[in-house]
C-alpha positions as CSV (number, residue, x, y, z in Angstrom):
1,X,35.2,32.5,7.0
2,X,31.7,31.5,8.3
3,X,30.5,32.0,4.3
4,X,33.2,29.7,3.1
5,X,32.2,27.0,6.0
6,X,29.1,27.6,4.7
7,X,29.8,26.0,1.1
8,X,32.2,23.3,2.4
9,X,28.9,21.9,4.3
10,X,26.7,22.3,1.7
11,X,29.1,20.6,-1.1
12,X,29.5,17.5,1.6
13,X,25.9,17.3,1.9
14,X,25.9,17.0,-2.0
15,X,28.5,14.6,-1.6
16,X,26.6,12.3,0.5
17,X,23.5,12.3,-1.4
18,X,24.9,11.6,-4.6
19,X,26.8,8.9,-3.0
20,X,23.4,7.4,-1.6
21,X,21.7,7.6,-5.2
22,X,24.6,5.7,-6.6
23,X,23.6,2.6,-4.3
24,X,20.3,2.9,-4.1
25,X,18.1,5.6,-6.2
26,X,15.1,5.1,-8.3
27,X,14.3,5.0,-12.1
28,X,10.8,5.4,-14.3
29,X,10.3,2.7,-16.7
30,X,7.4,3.9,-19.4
31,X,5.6,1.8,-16.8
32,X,6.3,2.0,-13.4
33,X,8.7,4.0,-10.8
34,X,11.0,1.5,-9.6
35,X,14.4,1.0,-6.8
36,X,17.7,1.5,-8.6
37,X,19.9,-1.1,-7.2
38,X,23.4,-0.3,-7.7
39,X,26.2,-1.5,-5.2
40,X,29.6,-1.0,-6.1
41,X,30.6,-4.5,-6.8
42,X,34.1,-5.8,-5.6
43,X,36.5,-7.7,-8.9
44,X,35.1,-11.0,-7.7
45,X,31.9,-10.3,-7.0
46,X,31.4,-8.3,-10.6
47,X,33.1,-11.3,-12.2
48,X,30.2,-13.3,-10.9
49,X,26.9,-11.0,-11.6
50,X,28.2,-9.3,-15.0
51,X,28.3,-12.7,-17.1
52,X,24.6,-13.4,-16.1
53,X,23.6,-9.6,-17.3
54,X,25.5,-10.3,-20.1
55,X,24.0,-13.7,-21.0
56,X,20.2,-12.4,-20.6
57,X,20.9,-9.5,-22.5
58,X,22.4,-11.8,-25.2
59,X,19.6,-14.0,-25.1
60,X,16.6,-11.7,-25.0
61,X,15.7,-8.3,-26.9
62,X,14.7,-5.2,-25.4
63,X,16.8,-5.2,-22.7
64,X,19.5,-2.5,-20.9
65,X,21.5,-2.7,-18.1
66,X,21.3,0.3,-16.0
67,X,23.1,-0.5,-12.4
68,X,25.5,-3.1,-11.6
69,X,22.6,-5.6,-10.6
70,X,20.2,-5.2,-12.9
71,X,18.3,-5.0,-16.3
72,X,15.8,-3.0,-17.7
73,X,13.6,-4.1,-20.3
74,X,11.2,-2.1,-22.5
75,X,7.8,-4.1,-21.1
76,X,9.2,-2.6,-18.0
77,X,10.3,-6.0,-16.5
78,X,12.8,-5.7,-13.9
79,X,15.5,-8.5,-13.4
80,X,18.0,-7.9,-10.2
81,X,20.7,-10.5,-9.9
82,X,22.1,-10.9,-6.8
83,X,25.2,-10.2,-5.2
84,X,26.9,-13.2,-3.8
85,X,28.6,-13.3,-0.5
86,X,27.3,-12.0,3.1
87,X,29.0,-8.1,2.3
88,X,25.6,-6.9,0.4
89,X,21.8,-7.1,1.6
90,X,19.9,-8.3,-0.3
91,X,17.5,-6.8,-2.6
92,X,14.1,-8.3,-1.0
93,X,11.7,-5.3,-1.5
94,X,8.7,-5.1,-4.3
95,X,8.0,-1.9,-5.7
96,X,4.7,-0.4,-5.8
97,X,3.0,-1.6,-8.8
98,X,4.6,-4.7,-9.4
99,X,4.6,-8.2,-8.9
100,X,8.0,-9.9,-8.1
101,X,9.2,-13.2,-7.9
102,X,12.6,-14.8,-6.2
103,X,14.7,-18.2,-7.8
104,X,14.8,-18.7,-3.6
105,X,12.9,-18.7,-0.8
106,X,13.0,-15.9,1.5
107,X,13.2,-13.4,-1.3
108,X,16.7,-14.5,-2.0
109,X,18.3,-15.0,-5.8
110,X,17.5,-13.3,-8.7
111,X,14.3,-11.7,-9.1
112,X,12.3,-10.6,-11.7
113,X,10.1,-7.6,-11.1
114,X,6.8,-7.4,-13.2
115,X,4.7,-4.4,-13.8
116,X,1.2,-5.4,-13.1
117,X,-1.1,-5.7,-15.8
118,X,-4.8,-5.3,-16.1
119,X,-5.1,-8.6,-17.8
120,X,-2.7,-10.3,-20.0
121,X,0.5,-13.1,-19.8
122,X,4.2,-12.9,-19.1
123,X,6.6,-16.1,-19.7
124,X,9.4,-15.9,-16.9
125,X,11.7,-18.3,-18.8
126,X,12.5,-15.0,-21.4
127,X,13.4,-13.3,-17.7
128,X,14.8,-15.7,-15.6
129,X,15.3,-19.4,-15.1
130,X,12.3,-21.5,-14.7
131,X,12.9,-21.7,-10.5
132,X,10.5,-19.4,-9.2
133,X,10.6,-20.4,-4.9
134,X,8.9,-16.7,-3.3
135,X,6.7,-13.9,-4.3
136,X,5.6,-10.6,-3.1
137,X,2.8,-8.1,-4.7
138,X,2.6,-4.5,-4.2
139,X,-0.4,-3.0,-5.7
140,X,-3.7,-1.1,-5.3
141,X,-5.9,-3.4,-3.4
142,X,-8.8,-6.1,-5.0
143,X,-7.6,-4.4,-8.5
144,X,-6.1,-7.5,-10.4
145,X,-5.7,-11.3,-9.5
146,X,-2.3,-13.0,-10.3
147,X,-1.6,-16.8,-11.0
148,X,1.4,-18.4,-11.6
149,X,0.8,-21.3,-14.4
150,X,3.1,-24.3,-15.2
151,X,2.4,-23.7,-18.6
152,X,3.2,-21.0,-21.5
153,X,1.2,-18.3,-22.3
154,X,-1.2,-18.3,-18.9
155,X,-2.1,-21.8,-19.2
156,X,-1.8,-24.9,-17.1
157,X,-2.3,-25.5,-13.7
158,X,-2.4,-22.9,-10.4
159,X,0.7,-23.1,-8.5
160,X,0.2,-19.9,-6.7
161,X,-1.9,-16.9,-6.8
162,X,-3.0,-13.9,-5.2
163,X,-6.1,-15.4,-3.6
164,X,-5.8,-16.6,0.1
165,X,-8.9,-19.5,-1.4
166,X,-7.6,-20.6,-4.7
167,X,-6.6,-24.2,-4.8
168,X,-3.2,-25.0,-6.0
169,X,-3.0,-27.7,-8.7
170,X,-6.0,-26.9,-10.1
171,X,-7.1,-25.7,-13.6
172,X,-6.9,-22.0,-14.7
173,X,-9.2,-19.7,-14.2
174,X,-12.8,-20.2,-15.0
175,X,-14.9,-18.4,-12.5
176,X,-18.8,-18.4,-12.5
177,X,-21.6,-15.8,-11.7
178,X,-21.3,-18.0,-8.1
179,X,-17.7,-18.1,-7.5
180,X,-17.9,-14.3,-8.5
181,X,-19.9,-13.2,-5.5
182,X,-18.3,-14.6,-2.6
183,X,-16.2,-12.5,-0.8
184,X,-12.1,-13.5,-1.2
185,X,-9.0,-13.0,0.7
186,X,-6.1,-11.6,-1.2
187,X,-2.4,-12.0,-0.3
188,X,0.6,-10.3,-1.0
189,X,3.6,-12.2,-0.3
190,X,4.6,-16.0,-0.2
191,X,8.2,-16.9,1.3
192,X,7.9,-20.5,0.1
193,X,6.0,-21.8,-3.0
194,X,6.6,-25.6,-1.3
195,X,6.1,-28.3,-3.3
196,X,5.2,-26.1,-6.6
197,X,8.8,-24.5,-5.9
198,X,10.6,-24.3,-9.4
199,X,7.4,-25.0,-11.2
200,X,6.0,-21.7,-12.5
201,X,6.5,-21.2,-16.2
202,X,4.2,-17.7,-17.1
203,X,2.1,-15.5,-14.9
204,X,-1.7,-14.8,-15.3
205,X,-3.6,-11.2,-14.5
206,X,-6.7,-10.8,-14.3
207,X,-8.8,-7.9,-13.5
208,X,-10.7,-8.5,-9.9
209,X,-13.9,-8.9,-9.6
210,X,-14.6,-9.6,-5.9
211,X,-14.7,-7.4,-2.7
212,X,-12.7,-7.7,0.5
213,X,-14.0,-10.1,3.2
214,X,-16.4,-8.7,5.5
């Protein structure tokens, strides 16, 4: 008796934790580790998110869906759409080793989950739409400045970055031997872009160069 109690609890416990992977377990792009979000979507709310998987995986290459909320892409971009309606929370959280960005403020809409890069450009239009509103980055520390551009390709103007001292609205990114050696203050997250809401066209990384504030 005891023995068979005994694998009734254990096969629950299973149970249970498969049921929790289901909603919320992880995956490994070639790139990063990253949060599986897959809530079981009600007929409504499915008939809402599964067109917008469908149309970014018709209008991009590279691409798979692998939860009910999300697409993978080989570059190891992340997009999470989100679930309409009060019933779901939603998915606000950045990932270690990436830099995210929301279509709202608060971390709200779909967001687009970017591995960071030593250096190089990502155009969010091939991702997303082109209303980027909040940001968070989760990496090693004073590694790797990020700008968001209103231009293609990393160029154009600063409308956000990871540096607490970086003037918006200006050019990107030349920095001198002086600008070099001051000490900077790095950010990681930004609920509200402001007045550069829905402006940012490509992100920027660059490797850092700077030390942490003394």
């Amino acid at each position: 008796m005891k023995i068979k109690w005994l694998t009734f609890f254990g096969i629950a416990c299973v149970g249970i934790a498969a049921l929790f992977f289901v909603y919320a377990g992880s995956s490994k792009t070639s790139h990063r580790t990253y949060t599986v979000f897959n809530p079981p979507l009600s007929d409504v709310e499915k008939a809402i998110v599964q067109p917008q998987i469908d149309q970014l995986l018709k209008s991009t290459t590279g691409g798979k869906q692998v939860s009910s909320t999300q697409v993978e892409f080989d570059s190891g971009v992340v997009t999470t759409f989100q679930v309409p309606g009060a019933t779901h929370e939603p998915h606000t959280t950045c990932d270690f080793g990436f830099f995210c960005v929301w279509e709202a403020n608060n971390y709200l809409g779909t967001r687009v989950a970017q591995p960071v890069l030593a250096s190089g450009t990502i155009n969010l239009p091939v991702y997303m739409t082109r209303e980027v509103s909040s940001w968070k980055y989760n990496n090693n520390i004073y590694r790797t400045i990020v700008y968001g551009l209103d231009g293609p390709n990393g160029a154009g103007k600063i409308m956000t970055s990871t540096l607490k001292e970086i003037d918006n609205g200006g050019e990107c990114c030349p920095f001198g031997e002086a600008e070099k050696s001051k000490a900077w203050t790095e950010i990681y997250e930004m609920s509200s872009l402001g007045e550069y809401n829905d402006k940012i066209v490509s992100l920027r990384f660059t490797p850092m160069f700077v030390r942490a504030p003394q």
